[in-house]
N, C-alpha and C positions, 0 to 999 in steps of 0.2 A: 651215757645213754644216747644223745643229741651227738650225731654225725654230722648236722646237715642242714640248715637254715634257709628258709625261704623267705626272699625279700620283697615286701609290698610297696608299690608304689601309686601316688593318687592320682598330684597334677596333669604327671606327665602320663596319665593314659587315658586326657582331654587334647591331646594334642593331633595331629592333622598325621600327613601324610611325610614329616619331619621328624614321629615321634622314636622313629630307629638312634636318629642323631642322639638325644635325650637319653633313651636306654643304655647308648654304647658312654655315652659321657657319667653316665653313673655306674656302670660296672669298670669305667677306669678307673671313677672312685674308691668304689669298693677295694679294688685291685690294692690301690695306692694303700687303702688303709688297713688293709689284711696284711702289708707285709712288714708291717710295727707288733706284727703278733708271733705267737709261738707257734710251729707248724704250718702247713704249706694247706693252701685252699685251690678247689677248684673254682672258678665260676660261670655258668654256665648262662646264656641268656634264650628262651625256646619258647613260642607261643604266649607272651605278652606276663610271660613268667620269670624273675630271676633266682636262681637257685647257687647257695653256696654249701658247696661241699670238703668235708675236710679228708684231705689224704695222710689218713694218722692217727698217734696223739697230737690235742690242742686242746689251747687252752679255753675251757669254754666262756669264762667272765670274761676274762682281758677281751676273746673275739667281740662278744655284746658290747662289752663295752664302746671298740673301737666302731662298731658300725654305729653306735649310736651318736656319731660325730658324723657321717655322713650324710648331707644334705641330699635330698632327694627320695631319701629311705622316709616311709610313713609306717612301717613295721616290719619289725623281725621276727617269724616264728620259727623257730627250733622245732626241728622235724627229726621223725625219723622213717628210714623207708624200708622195704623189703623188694624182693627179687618178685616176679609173679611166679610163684607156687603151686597156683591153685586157690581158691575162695577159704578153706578151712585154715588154710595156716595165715590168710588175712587175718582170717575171724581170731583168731588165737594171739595175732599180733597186733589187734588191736583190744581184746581183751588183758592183756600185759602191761600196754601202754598207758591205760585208762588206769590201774593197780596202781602205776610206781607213778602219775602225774598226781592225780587226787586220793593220798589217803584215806580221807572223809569221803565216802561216796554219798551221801545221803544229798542227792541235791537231783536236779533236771539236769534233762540233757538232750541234742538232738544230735542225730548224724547227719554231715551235708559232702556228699558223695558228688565229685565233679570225673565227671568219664570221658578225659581229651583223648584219651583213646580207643577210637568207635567199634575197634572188631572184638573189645572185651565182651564176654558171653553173657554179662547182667547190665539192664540200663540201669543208670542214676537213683528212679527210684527203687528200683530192687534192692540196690546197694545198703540205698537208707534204711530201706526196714530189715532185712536179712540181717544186716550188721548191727541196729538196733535190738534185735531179737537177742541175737548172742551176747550183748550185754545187761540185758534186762536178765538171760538164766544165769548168769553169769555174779551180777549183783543185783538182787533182789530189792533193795535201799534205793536205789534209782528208779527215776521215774521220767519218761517220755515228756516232754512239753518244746511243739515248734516252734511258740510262738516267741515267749520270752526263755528260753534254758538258761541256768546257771553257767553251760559247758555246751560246745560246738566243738563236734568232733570231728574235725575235715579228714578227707579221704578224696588223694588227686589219682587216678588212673592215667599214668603216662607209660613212659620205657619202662619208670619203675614206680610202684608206689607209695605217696608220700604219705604221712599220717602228723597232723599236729590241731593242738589246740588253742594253744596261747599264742598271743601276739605282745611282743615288748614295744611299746611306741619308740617310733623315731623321731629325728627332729622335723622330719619334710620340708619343705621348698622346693627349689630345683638343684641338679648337679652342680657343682662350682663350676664356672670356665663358660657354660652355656651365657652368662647373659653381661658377657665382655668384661672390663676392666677399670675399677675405681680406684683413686688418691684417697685413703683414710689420713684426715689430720687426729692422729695419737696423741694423747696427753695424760699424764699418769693419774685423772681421776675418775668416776665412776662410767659417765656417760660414754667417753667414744668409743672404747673397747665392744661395749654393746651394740652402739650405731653400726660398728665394722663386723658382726656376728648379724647383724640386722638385713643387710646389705646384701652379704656374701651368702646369707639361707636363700636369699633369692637369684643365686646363681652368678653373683658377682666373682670374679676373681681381686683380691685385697693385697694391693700396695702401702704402705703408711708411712710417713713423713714425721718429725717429733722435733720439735723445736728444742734445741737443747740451750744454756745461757750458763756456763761456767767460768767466776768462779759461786755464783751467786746459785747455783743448783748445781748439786754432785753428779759424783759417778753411782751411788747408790739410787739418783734419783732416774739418771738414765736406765741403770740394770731395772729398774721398776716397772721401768714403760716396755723393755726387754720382754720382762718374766711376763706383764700382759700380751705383747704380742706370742708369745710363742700358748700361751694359754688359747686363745681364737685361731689360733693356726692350728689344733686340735682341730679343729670344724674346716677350716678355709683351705689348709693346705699352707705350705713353707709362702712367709711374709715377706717383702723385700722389704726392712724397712731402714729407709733415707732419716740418719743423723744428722741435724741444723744445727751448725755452732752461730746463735742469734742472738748473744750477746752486745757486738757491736753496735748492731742494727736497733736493739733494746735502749742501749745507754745513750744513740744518737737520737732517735724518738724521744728519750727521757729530755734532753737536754733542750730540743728542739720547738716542740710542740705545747699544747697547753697539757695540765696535767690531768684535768678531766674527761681530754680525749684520749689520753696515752693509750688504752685498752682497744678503741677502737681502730686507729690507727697502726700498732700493731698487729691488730687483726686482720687487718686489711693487706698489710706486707704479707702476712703468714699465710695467708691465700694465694697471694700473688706466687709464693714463693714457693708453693704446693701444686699449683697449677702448671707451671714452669714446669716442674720435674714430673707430673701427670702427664701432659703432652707430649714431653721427651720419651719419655715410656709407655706410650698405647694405651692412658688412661680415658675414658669418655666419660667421666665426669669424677666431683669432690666428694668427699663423707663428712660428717662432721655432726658430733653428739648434742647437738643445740636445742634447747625445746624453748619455747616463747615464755619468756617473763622468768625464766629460772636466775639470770645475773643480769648486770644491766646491758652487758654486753649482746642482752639475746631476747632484748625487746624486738617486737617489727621494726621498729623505726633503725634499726644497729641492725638489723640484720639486711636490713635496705642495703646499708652503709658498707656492709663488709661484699655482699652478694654484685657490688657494683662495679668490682677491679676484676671478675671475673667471668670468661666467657663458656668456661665449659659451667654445664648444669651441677649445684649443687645439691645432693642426694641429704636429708637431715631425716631420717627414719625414728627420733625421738621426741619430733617438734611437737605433737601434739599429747604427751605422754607427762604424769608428772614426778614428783623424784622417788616415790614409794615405790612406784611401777616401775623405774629406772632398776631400782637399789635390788626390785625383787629377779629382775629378770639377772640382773649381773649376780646376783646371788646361784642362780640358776645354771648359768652356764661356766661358774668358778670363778670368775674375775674379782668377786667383791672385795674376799682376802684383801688380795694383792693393791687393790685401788685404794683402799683404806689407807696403808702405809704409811705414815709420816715425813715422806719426802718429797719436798716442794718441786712444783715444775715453774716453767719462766713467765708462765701468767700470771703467778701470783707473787711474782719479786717485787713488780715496778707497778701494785693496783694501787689507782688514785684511791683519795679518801673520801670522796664525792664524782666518780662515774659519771658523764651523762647519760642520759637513758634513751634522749629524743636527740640525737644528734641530725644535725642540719647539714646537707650533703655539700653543699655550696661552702660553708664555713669548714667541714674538712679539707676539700680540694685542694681551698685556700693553705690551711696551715700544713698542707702535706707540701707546701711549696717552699717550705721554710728547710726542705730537708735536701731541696736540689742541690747540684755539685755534687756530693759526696755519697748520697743513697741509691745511687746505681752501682756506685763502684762496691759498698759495702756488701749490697745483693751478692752481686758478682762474685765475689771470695767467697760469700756462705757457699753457695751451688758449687765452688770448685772445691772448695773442703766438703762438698757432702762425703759423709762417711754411711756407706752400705752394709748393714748386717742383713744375711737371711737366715729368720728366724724358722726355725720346724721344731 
C-alpha cells in the first residue's frame, strides 16, 4: 500500500540560515542507509519537506527499519499519494486509505489539510471539512473531535498529493558528520558502546580505539568489542576502529607501580594513547562510558587523575546516569546481548584488590616516574602495531 514515506525533522528546523547544510547532511544519510535495503528510493528534499519514495517493489520493514537508525529523522510517516484528479477521486482516496489503516473505525478523528500549493481550487479549510464530510457518510462510527482525535488524517497539497496518518518515531538528534569528530575509548562492557551512540545522536562522527592485552584476553574477547561496534555503526555509520596490543604496557605498569594505582595509571596511558591517535585523525575530543562513583576508577577525584594527561576535551555522556539507566538504554539500542558476554577485556586482568578511590595527583606523577626509560618506547610499538578494522 505505502510507496512513499515522509521524513520529519525537529532540531534542525530551529536552525538559522545554515539549515540547507543540516537538511542535505541528512538526506546523505538517508541515502547512505536506503542503500543496505531492497529496492531503489528516490529522495527528494522541497520546501522544508523530506520525502522518500520508492521506485518499485521494497521492502517496507527492513525500509523502517533502517531509517530508524538515522539520526536526525524525529518521524517517519508512510504515506501515500495520488496524482491530482480532481477533489472526488481525493475524496475516494482518502475514503480507501482510512478502510485498510483503521479497521476499528469507531474512534475520533480530524482532517489537517496543508495546501503548499496555492493555485489549488479549495483553501485549507475547505479541505478540512469537505474531506471530513466524505468520511463521516462514508463511516457513520466516526466521529469529528479537533481538539483531542484519536486519528489525524493529514492531507499535503503539492506537485502531488500526499495522505498519511501515522507517524513511527525516530531516533532524532542531529545528522552524523554535522558536529565533527570523536575518539570513543570501546571496551566490551555495557557503558561505552552507549556513550558512542550517545555522542554520535548528536551529530558526532565515531572513531573507537580498544585496548586489546593478549594472551590474558582472547580473540573472542576482541570479536566482542567487534560485534559491538558494528551494532552502533547501525546508528553512526562504518567505525574506524584502532586495535591496542597493551599488553606490555599492562604488565610494565603491573610490575612497576603500586598496585592500588595500577587502574589508574593505566588509565591514564589509555588516554594518552587514545588521544594520540584522535589527533592523528581529526578527532576534537574523547568519549568515554564513565558516570561518577560507578568503579573506583570513576570517582571525581580519578577522574581528576585520568582527565589530566589530556588536552583535547573529554565528552562522558553517561556521568550523570546510573547503571539501570545505562543497562535500559543499551537494552534499547541492541548492545546489551553482546556486552553481557563472558569475555574479559584488559581492565579487568590486572584490578587491584583495594583500588584507590581518592588518588593524589602529585603522588601519581611521582610513581608514573618509575616507569621512564622504557614507557615511551613501549607506547611507541603499540601505535605502530595499531591494528585498523572498519566496522559497518
Amino acid at each position: 500500500m505505502f510507496k512513499a514515506f515522509l521524513i520529519k525533522y525537529a532540531e534542525i528546523g530551529v536552525k538559522g540560515k545554515n539549515r540547507y547544510l543540516f537538511e542535505d547532511a541528512l538526506v546523505h544519510q538517508i541515502r547512505s542507509a536506503l542503500k543496505k535495503c531492497e529496492g531503489s528510493f528516490e529522495i527528494r528534499k522541497t520546501q522544508g519537506r523530506i520525502y522518500v519514495e520508492a521506485q518499485g517493489e521494497f521492502d517496507y520493514d527492513e525500509t523502517v527499519e533502517h531509517l530508524g537508525h538515522v539520526f536526525g529523522i524525529s518521524g517517519i510517516c508512510p504515506m501515500v499519494y495520488v496524482e491530482d484528479e480532481g477533489f472526488e477521486k481525493l475524496c475516494d482516496t482518502v475514503v480507501r486509505y482510512v478502510a485498510d489503516i483503521y479497521p476499528d473505525r469507531s474512534m475520533t478523528f480530524k482532517v489537517n489539510a496543508r495546501r503548499a500549493r496555492k493555485n489549488y481550487p479549495k483553501s485549507s479549510m475547505e479541505i478540512n471539512a469537505d474531506l471530513g464530510e466524505a468520511l463521516l457518510n462514508a463511516y457513520p462510527e466516526m466521529h469529528v473531535d479537533v481538539h483531542r482525535p484519536d486519528a489525524v488524517i493529514n492531507v499535503e497539497i503539492r506537485e502531488k498529493i500526499y495522505i498519511y496518518s501515522v507517524e513511527i518515531p525516530g531516533p532524532g538528534g542531529m545528522p552524523v558528520g554535522t558536529g565533527g569528530k570523536a575518539m570513543l575509548l570501546l571496551s566490551g562492557g555495557i557503558d561505552s558502546p552507549v556513550a558512542g551512540y550517545m555522542i554520535a545522536k548528536r551529530g558526532v562522527k565515531i572513531d573507537a580505539v580498544y585496548f586489546h592485552a593478549p594472551p590474558y584476553t582472547s580473540e573472542r574477547a576482541k570479536q566482542k568489542v567487534v560485534d559491538l561496534a558494528r551494532i552502533v555503526s547501525k546508528y553512526t555509520g562504518p567505525i574506524y576502529l584502532h586495535v591496542i596490543n597493551f599488553t606490555d604496557i599492562q604488565l610494565y605498569i603491573h610490575e612497576r607501580c603500586p598496585h592500588e594505582e595500577l587502574t589508574i595509571i593505566m588509565r591514564r596511558y589509555m588516554m594518552r594513547i587514545a588521544e594520540h591517535i584522535g589527533k592523528e585523525t581529526g578527532c576534537l575530543g574523547l568519549i568515554t562510558g564513565e558516570s561518577i562513583g560507578q568503579v573506583a576508577s570513576q570517582t571525581m577525584n580519578s577522574l581528576i587523575a585520568t582527565n589530566e594527561v589530556c588536552s583535547l576535551p573529554v565528552y562522558r555522556p553517561l556521568i550523570g546516569f546510573d547503571k539501570k539507566e545505562i543497562v535500559e538504554m543499551s537494552d534499547r539500542i541492541g548492545t546489551y546481548e553482546t556486552s553481557i558476554q563472558p569475555y574479559e577485556d584488559c581492565c579487568t586482568i590486572f584490578v587491584a584488590k583495594h583500588p584507590v578511590t581518592k588518588p593524589n595527583l602529585k603522588v601519581i606523577r611521582r610513581h608514573e616516574q618509575n616507569l621512564d626509560g622504557k614507557i615511551d618506547e613501549l607506547v611507541r610499538t603499540a601505535l605502530e602495531t595499531d591494528e585498523l578494522i572498519i566496522v559497518e
